[in-house]
C-alpha angles and dihedrals in degrees: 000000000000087000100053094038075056105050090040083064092048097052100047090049077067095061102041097163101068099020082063101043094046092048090048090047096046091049093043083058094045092047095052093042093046093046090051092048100046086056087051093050099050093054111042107016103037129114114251105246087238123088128273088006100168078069098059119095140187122205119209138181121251138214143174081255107038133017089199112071118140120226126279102232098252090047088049093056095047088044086053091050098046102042090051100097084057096051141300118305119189128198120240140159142181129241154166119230145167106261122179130169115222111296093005125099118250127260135193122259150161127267150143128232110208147179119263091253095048095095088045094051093055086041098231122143120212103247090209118038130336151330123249108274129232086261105039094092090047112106114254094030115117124283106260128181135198120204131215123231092250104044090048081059104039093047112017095034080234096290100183085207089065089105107108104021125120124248109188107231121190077335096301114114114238125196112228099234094169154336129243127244116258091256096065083062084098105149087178092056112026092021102242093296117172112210141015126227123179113268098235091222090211126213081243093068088087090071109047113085110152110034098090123218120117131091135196133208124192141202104213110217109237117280094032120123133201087246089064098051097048084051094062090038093057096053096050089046087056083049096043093048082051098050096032114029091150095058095019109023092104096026136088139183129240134175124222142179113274095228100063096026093078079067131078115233078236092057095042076059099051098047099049088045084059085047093050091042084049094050086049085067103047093046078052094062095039091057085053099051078050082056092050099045093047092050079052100045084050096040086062111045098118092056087044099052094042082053084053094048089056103048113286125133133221092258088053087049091044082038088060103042092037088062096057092052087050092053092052091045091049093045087048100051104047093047086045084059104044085052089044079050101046085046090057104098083045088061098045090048096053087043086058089253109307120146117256099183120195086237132172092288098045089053093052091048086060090058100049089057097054090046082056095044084052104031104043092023112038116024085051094061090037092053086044093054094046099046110110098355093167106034093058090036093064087036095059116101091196156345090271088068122128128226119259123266104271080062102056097031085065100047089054092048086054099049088048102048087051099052080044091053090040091046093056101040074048093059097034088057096042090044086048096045088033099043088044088052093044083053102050100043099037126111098287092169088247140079121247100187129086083030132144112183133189145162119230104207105204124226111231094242084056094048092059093059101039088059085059100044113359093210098155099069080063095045094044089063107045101036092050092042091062087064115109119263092012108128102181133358120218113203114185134150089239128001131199099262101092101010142299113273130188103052110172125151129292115215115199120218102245105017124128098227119159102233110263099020093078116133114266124239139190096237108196136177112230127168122229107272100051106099091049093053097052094040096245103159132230116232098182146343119020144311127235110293108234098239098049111135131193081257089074141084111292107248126181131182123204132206123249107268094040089056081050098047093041100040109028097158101047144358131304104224112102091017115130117226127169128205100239126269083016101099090201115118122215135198115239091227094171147002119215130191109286125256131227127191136276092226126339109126097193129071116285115247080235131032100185130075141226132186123193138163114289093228090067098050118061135170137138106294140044129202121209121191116193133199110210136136095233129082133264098248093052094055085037100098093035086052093055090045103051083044082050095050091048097048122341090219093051094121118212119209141156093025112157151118103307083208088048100036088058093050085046083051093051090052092035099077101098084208096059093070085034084059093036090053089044097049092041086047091043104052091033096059088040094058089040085056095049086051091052101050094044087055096054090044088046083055101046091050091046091116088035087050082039089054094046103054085046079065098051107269109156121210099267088056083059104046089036091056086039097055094035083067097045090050101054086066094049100053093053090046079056103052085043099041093048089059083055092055092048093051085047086049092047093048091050090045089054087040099045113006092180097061112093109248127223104268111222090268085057093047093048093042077064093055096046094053085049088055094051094044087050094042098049085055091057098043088064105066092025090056092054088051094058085053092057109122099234087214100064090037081056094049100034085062 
């Protein structure tokens, strides 16, 4: 075996040109497909860094429009209780808060507030410090805070005397009591928070029931199956739609593993689409190493059949060629997975820093792909071009001959399942750039230009207040309004840039709607001049009247196609509704044009929207929108100062140009440059491939082309019977490859629904760009064929 792994080197480093490009086409594929699927595998197969993690669980609510609700807190508590005799739950949620060391301002980050035995039930020890106590996540105990790794070195340049020191949360002084262990720096599951505080876990939790925040994560005892746990799950949610109908009447409870919950079904989809498109690839390049090997195998008969003559059997021959397939394989896929390697930091980056290892399965993954690469593409050509040696070779007139049928039916097969293949990773990426485009520039029912956006996070002493005289809302507009250049000022607890939050359930006077089953809308506080400052228009009634106070009558307006779903028979003004369990009852005083996101390609958890007064609705955090003619980064330092006068640990994020922020948004999506390479590799190894073929067929029919221009064809006979061939195989790669695209388009729709999907002239655009490609590679060899001078093909054979 040494000797003819020896002699297959030494036979294809007579032939560098397409030893090289096959071994840089099949690493390229190898490289895409393994970085995909690294990606894949990090975040959704891998192992959680914690121990015994096939035991740990998540529970989530369920609805006939998400399966991924968090608790409400009263729900959390009776799910905890109930699941106990099966294993130990604890309580956590995420959140976004103002954090500032000593001196410094604050800024916003990410962290999580659990319950004491959180960090137990995980089983992590701090490795600095200690864990939460008992009585840590009681109220009136004093604020501690846990850091994360990276936060301790980001911040605190991992001062180990960092233990004691205060860190000014939401302006409330915490004392550091630890830091985390480097395992628990897990972007894909905690999503890269920096610090944990203990979940105060109030007397009020009993009573709310519908508002949905809080999240559990178990630790099953052993022996206990999933089964076991959705059995006792089903039975509180039936109790709890019978208590509660209003709440729980439409909802449900269901329990997962930890690892894939932090992961939509719509992101599981996406990821393993990237995977499949990357496989495609790869299959691409691996038909083109069959291509390779055949041309070799054919190029070689006489040999072949001379090594026959003397003695050698049909496994020395397969043995031979074989060796040379596995050479190329190996060399691919060693140099796939050092570029897979050297891309890494690429891909973590992308991924917001979360580690994507080369692990155990990665690695087998690799070899799989390079036993596929050998064992479909390159023993088949190998056992084609050995088949019959010596029967073609004698049969054979001359050395213008060309190879038998099976020969030529496969490489055809091979050219047309790569333009296929191309055809489709071509289409996904143009329906992916093209659909996020469409989205972003398409009618919202707001204007984006002239727009400075920005998010208020509120510190918890201000919250208190707020809650007993919202005075802020009212401070916000006039005291940013008096900067210069600003036209209008928006104040609203969320705006459609980034996405609706707070849906709860809307209840009509009147309707007989079963509780629990109303329909759900996104209810948002906006001032009055918002709907002036982003351009929504008002179809009909009024808008809220600038001096209005909690003190006076509730009012609400709806958008368009709420006032149409909720009153189909009439019109909505005058008409009462209630946000469910609120008893209060509000007047519809106006409709306005509806709103659709920025960005946001799933369904929406709501479809319908409400409108009410800023000062009812309160929470955290407060969006302003301005209309100005100036820039962003010229109001940037008077908006911070009029924010500092009001409260000093008011934190200002995301503030930007709206019309910049959402181009930001159409380049920001890591998979959009990972389409557009697969598409540009893929179509790029597929055409390299047809050129390919229709060079070695131009060079097997030189004495037939010979033959023909001694007759009288003229060069357009030639190219027109060249092309004819090569287009044969084309137009079947097209029709193939345009299922493909449908099946691509009818997986994004289900994925992202919201995304715009290719029409039919777009689809076939792509396949005509494909023909031409493929044509153009095909013109080239069989151009230089009709110039062939008929005398020196004659004597040459």
């Amino acid at each position: 075996m040494p000797f003819v792994l020896k002699y297959a080197v030494r036979r294809l480093a007579n032939a560098p040109g397409s030893t090289i490009v096959a071994v840089v086409m099949l690493a390229l594929g190898i490289a895409m497909s393994t970085s995909a699927f690294s990606v894949a595998s990090s975040a959704l197969l891998r192992p959680l860094p914690f121990p015994g993690p096939d035991r740990l669980v998540r529970v989530f609510t369920t609805s006939p429009r998400s399966a991924n609700w968090p608790l409400a807190p009263a729900n959390a508590v009776d799910v905890r209780d109930t699941l106990t005799p099966v294993g130990a739950f604890a309580l956590f949620s995420f959140e976004q808060q103002a954090v500032a060391r000593p001196g410094q301002p604050p800024e916003l980050q990410s962290g999580l507030s659990v319950t004491s035995d959180f960090l137990r039930l995980l089983r992590i020890q701090p490795a600095l410090g200690r864990d939460f106590l008992p009585d840590d996540d009681r109220r009136g105990q004093p604020a501690v805070v846990l850091l994360t790794n990276r936060f301790w070195r980001e911040r605190f340049g991992a001062d180990p005397a960092v233990l004691g020191q205060p860190l000014r949360i939401e302006g409330v002084d915490h004392t550091i009591i630890g830091v985390l262990p480097p395992t628990f720096d897990e972007p894909l599951v905690w999503s890269g928070c920096g610090y944990v505080t203990p979940l105060i876990v109030g007397s009020d939790w009993t009573t709310q029931r519908l508002t949905r925040w809080i999240h559990i994560v178990g630790r099953l005892d052993p022996g206990v199956g999933f089964a076991e746990v959705q059995t006792r799950l089903d039975a509180l949610s039936a109790r709890l739609a019978r208590d509660y109908p209003i709440e729980m009447g439409a909802t449900g409870l269901r329990v997962t593993a930890l690892g894939p919950s932090f992961a939509t079904d719509s992101v599981h989809a996406q990821y393993w689409l990237v995977v499949a498109l990357s496989v495609a690839v790869l299959l691409i390049a691996c038909a083109n190493l069959g291509g390779v090997q055949l041309a070799r195998a054919l190029g070689r008969r006489g040999e072949l059949a001379v090594r026959t003559a003397l003695g050698a059997t049909p496994r020395d021959l397969l043995t031979t060629l074989a060796a040379e397939s596995i050479v190329i394989a190996a060399l691919g896929t060693a140099l796939g997975l050092a570029l897979t390697y050297s891309i890494r930091s690429l891909i973590s980056h992308a991924m917001g820093g979360a580690d994507v290892p080369i692990d155990g399965r990665v690695l087998t993954f690799v070899v799989v792909a390079g036993g596929l690469a050998v064992g479909t593409f390159g023993l088949i050509p190998a056992w084609l071009g050995t088949r019959g040696a010596m029967a073609e070779a004698m049969k054979d007139s001359g050395r213008g001959a060309t190879p038998g049928g099976p020969h030529q039916r496969f490489k055809r097969l091979l050219v047309i399942g790569q333009l296929a293949l191309a055809l489709v990773l071509v289409s996904a990426a143009a329906s992916f750039v093209l659909g996020v485009r469409a989205f972003l520039q398409r009618d919202r029912g707001w204007q984006p230009a002239g727009l400075v956006a920005g998010a208020l996070t509120i510190p918890g002493q201000l919250i208190g207040a707020e809650r007993k005289d919202p005075v802020l809302p009212r401070r916000l507009t006039v005291d940013l309004g008096r900067i210069p250049g600003v036209e209008s000022v928006a104040v609203a607890s969320t705006v459609p840039l980034y996405g609706y939050q707070h849906p709860g359930p809307v209840v009509v006077e009147g309707a007989d709607t079963a509780p629990g089953h109303e329909p759900i809308a996104f209810i948002t506080g906006v001032n009055a001049g918002y709907f002036q400052t982003l351009g929504i228009r008002l179809v009909a009634g009024r808008l809220f009247a600038p001096e209005w106070r909690r003190t006076d009558p509730p009012v609400a307006i709806v958008s368009a196609s709420t006032a149409r779903r909720l009153f189909p028979d009439g019109s909505a003004l005058g008409q009462w509704i209630r946000f469910a369990p609120d008893p209060t009852w509000h007047e519809i005083i106006g409709v306005v044009g509806d709103v659709s996101m920025a960005v946001g390609f799933a369904t929406p958890v709501a479809g319908l929207q409400v409108y009410r007064p800023i000062e009812e609705p309160f929470g955290p955090m407060y969006n302003f929108v301005l209309r100005t003619r100036l820039p962003a980064t010229t109001l940037e330092r008077q908006i911070r100062a009029v924010v500092g006068a009001i409260d000093p640990d008011i934190v200002v994020s995301q503030l930007g140009d709206v019309p910049q922020v959402l181009e930001n948004l159409a380049n920001s999506s890591p998979v959009i440059p990972v389409l557009f390479a697969f598409a540009v590799a893929g179509l790029l190894i597929a055409t390299i491939g047809l050129y390919g073929l229709m060079s070695q067929l131009m060079q097997q029919r030189r004495r037939e082309i010979g033959v023909r221009l001694a007759l009288g064809a003229d060069y357009r006979r030639i190219i027109t019977l060249m092309l004819g061939q090569s287009g044969r195989m084309v137009g079947v790669a097209v029709v193939v490859g345009l299922g493909g695209s449908l099946g691509i388009r009818m997986l994004l729709r289900h994925t992202m629904p919201g995304l715009p999907s290719l029409g039919w002239p777009a689809l076939l655009g792509i396949g005509g760009i494909l023909t031409l490609a493929a044509l153009l590679a095909s013109y080239l060899p069989s151009h230089r064929a009709a110039r062939l001078n008929p005398v020196d093909v004659l004597r040459a054979e």
